[in-house]
C-alpha positions in Angstrom: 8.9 8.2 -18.3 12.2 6.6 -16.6 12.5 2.8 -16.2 14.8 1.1 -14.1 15.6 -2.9 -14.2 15.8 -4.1 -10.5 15.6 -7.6 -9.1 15.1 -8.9 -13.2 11.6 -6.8 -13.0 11.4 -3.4 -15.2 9.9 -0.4 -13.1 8.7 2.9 -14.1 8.4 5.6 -12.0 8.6 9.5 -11.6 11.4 11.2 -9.8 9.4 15.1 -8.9 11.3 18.1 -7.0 14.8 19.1 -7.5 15.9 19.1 -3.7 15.1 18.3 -0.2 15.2 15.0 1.0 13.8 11.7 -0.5 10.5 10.7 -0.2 9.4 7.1 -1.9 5.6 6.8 -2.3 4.0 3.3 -2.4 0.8 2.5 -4.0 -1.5 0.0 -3.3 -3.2 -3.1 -4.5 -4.9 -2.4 -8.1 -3.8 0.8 -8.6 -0.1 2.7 -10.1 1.6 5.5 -9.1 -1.6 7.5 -10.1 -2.5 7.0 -6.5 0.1 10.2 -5.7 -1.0 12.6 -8.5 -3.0 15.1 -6.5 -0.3 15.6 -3.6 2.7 15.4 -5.6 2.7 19.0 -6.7 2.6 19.9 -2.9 5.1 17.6 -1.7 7.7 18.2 -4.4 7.8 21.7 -2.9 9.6 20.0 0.8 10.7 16.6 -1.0 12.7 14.9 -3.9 9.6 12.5 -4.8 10.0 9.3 -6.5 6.6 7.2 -7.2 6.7 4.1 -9.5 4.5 1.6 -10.8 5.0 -1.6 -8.1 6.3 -5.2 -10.2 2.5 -6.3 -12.3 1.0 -3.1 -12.1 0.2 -0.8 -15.2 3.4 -0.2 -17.0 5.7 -2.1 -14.8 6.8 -5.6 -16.2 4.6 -8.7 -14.8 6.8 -12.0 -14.4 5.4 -15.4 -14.3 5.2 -17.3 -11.4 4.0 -16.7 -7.7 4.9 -13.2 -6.7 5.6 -12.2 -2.8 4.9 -9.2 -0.6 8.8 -10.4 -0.1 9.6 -9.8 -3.5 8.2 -5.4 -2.9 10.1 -5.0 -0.6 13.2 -6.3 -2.6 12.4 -4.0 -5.0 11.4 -1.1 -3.4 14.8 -1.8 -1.6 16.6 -1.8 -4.9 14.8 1.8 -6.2 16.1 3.1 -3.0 20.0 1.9 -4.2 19.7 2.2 -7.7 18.4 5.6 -7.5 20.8 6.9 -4.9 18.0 7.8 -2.2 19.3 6.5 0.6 17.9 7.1 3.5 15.0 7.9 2.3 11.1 8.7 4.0 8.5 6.1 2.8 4.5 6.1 2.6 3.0 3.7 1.7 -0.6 3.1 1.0 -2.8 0.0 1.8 -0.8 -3.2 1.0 2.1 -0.2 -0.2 2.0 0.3 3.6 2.7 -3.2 4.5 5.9 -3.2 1.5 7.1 -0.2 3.7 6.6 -1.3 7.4 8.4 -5.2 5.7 11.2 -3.2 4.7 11.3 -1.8 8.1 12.2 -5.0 9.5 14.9 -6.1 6.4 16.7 -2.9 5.5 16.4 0.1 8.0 19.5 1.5 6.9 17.7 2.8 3.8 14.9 4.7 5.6 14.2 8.0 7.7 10.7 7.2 8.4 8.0 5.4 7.5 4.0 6.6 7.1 1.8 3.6 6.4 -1.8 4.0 5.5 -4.2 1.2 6.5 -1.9 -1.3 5.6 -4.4 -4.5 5.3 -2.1 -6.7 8.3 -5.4 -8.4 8.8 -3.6 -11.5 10.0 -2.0 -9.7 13.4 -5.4 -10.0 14.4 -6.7 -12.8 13.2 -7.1 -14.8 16.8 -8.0 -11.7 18.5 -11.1 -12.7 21.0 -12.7 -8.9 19.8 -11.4 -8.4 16.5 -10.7 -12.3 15.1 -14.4 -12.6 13.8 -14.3 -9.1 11.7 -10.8 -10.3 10.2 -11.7 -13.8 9.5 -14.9 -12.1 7.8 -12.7 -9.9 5.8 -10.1 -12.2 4.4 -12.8 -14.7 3.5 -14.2 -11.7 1.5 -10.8 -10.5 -0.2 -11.1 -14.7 -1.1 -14.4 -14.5 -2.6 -13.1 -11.7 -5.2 -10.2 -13.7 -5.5 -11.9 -16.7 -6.7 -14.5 -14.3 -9.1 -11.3 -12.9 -10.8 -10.0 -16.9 -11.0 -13.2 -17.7 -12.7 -12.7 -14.6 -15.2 -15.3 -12.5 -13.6 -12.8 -9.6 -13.0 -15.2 -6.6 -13.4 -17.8 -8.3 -10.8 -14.8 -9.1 -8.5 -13.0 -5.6 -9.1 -17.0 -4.1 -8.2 -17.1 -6.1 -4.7 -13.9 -5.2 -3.2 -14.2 -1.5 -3.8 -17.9 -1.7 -2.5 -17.4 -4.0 0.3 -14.1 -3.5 1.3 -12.3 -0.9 -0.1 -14.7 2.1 -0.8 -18.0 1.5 0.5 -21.1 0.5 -1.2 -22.4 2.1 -4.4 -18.7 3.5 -5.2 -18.2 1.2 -8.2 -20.4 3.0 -10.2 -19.0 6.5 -9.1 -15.6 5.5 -10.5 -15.0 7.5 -13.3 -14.1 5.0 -16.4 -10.4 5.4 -16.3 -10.6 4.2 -12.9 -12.5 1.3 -13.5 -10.3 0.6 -16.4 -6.8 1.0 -14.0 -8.3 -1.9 -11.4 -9.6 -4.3 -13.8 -6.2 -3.7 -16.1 -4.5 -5.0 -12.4 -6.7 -7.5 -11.4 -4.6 -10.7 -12.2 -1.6 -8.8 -9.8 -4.2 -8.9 -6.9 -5.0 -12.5 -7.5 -1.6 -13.1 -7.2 -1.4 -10.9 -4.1 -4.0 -13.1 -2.6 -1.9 -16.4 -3.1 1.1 -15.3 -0.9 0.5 -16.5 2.6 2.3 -13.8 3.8 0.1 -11.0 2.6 -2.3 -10.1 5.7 1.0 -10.6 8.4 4.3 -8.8 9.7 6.9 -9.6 12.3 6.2 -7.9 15.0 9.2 -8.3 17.0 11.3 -7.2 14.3 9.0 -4.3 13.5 10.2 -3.3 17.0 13.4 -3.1 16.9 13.2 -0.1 13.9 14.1 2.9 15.8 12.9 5.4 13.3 9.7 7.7 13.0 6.7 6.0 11.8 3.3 7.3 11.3 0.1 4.8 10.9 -3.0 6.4 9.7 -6.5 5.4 9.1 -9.3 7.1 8.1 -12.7 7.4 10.3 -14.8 6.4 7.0 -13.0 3.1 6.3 -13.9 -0.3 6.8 -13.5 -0.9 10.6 -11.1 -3.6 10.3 -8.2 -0.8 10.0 -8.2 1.0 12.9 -7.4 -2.2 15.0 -4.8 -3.0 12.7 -3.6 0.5 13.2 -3.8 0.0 17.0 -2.1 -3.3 16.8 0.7 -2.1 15.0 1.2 0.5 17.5 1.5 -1.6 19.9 4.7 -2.9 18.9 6.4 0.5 18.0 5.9 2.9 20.7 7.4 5.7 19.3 4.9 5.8 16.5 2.3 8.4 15.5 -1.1 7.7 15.1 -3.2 9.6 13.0 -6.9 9.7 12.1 -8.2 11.5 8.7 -11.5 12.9 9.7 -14.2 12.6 7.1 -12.2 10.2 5.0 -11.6 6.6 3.9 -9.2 4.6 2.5 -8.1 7.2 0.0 -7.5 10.6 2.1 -4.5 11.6 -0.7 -7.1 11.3 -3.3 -10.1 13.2 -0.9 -8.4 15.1 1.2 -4.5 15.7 -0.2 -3.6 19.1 1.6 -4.5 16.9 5.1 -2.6 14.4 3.9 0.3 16.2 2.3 0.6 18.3 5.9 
């Protein structure tokens, strides 16, 4: 599999399809390019489809020191150049999303559209008179896992975020064993996720200013803090679709790809 040095981090990725135009898919927290693998096949058919392993995750380099939702979007910014993709369409999933909606508001020149799925922008809402309990809730949450991985528990603190925030309760053990084996490999990148303050927030005024499509999607299944998110982002780019995955979750690529691919 290619690599690519960008930004002094080395990225691997996957460049699918031979033509059409370029589509950059952005995985979440825990997880790799593996995210993709069930509509890549489909979406190869309309797109030239580049999916990589984000800076700390699975065979992409890890640096030292305090990473940066910041520091994504730089590189997902530098694929884009290096790779001569220019504009391209990104979608992004979960804090994937969030890389793609910040790069909105830094580099527009290097995008068609973007299509974020439940991007975890927690923050927007934190002060919210209907929603500012539930967020507050959740981020103390994502801050309890993060302080069982900081005490070395990573398998107990991998176990409560897919159960309590990601997935739903009893999924942990429904994970099949490579899957458990992908999180905990990425644990210590979602600790470091959790440090940057800038993790659950977005400009909004400079989110309205990009003038290109964007989709926001959330599943019906999820945990309800993502459809206000969803809503709250929408808010700020009028133009944008909204779209809601019947019957799924957090994951509809991985449950329901051919309503995800279409």
């Amino acid at each position: 599999m290619p690599a690519i040095n960008v930004n002094g981090v080395r990225l691997f990725y996957t460049l699918t399809g031979d033509a059409g135009p370029p589509l950059v898919l952005v995985h979440g927290s825990w997880a790799d390019r593996s995210d993709w693998e069930l509509v890549l096949p489909a979406l190869a058919q309309r797109f030239r489809v580049l999916a990589y392993d984000r800076r700390g995750h699975s065979q992409s380099q890890r640096v030292p020191g305090q990473g940066s939702v910041d520091e994504d979007a730089a590189d997902l910014a530098a694929l884009i150049e290096a790779l001569d993709l220019a504009p391209a369409h990104v979608a992004g999933l979960s804090s994937g999303g969030s890389i793609a909606l910040r790069l909105a508001t830094r580099r527009p020149d290097l995008l068609r559209s973007v299509s974020a799925q439940e991007p975890p922008l927690f923050g927007l809402l934190a002060h919210d008179p209907d929603h500012g309990p539930m967020m507050q809730e959740l981020m103390a949450q994502i801050q309890t896992v993060a302080a069982r991985l900081a005490a070395g528990d990573t398998e107990g603190g991998a176990r409560q975020f897919v159960e309590e925030i990601a997935l739903g309760p009893g999924a942990w053990a429904q994970l099949p064993p490579e899957e458990k084996q992908l999180l905990l490999s990425n644990a210590s990148t979602f600790l470091d996720e959790t440090r940057d303050p800038e993790l659950f927030t977005i400009d909004l005024a400079a989110l309205a200013e990009f003038s290109r499509p964007v989709l926001l999607t959330h599943g019906d299944q999820s945990h309800p803090s993502f459809a206000p998110v969803v809503a709250k982002l929408a808010t700020s780019l009028p133009g944008a679709g909204v779209r809601v995955f019947a019957g799924s979750g957090h994951l509809p690529m991985v449950t329901h790809p051919a309503e995800y691919v279409a």
